[in-house]
C-alpha positions in Angstrom: 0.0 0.0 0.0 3.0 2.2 0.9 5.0 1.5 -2.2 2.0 2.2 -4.2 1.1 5.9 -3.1 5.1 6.3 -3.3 4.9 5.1 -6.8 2.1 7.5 -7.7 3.8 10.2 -6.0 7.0 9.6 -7.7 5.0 9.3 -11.1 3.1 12.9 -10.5 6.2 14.5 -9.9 7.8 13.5 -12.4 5.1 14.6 -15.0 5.1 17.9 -13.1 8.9 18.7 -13.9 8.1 17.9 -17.5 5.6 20.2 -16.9 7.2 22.5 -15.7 10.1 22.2 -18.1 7.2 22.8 -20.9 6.7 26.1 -19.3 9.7 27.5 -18.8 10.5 26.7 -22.7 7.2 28.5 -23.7 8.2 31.2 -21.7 11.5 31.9 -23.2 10.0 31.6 -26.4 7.4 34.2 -25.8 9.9 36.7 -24.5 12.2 36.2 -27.3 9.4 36.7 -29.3 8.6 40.1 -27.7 11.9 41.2 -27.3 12.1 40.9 -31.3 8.8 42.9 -31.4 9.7 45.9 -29.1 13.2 46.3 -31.6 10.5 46.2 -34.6 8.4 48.9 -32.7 11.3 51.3 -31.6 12.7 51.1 -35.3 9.3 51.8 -36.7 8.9 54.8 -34.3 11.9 55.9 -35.6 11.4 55.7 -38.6 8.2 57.7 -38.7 10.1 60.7 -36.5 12.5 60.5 -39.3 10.0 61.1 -42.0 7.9 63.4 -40.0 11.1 65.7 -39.2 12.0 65.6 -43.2 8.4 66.6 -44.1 8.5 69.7 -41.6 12.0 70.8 -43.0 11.3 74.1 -44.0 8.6 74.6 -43.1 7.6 77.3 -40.0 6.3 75.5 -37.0 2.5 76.6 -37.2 2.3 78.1 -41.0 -1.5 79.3 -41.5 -2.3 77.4 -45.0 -2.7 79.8 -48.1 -6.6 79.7 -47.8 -6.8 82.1 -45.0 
């Protein structure tokens, strides 16, 4: 009877650590994942403050447009 509850014991932790194992991979993945998709953000922002300043090169600040 002892042996046997051992046994199942031993066999529930051992599908816990793959478990857990399972996570922790998933995990990693996932921040990988994200840390690729703040560099894609911060280039894109970049990238549009760049375009945005070459637009506005001179050109004053708050120009009224040419209808008024």
């Amino acid at each position: 009877m002892i042996e046997e509850r051992l046994e199942n014991i031993e066999t529930k932790i051992s599908f816990q650590e793959d478990l857990i194992e399972e996570l922790n991979k998933t995990v990693y993945q996932q921040q990988q994942k994200l840390d690729r998709l703040e560099a894609i953000c911060e280039a894109l922002a970049r990238q549009i403050a760049a375009q945005a300043e070459s637009m506005n090169e001179g050109k004053p600040a708050h120009e009224r447009p040419p209808h008024y």
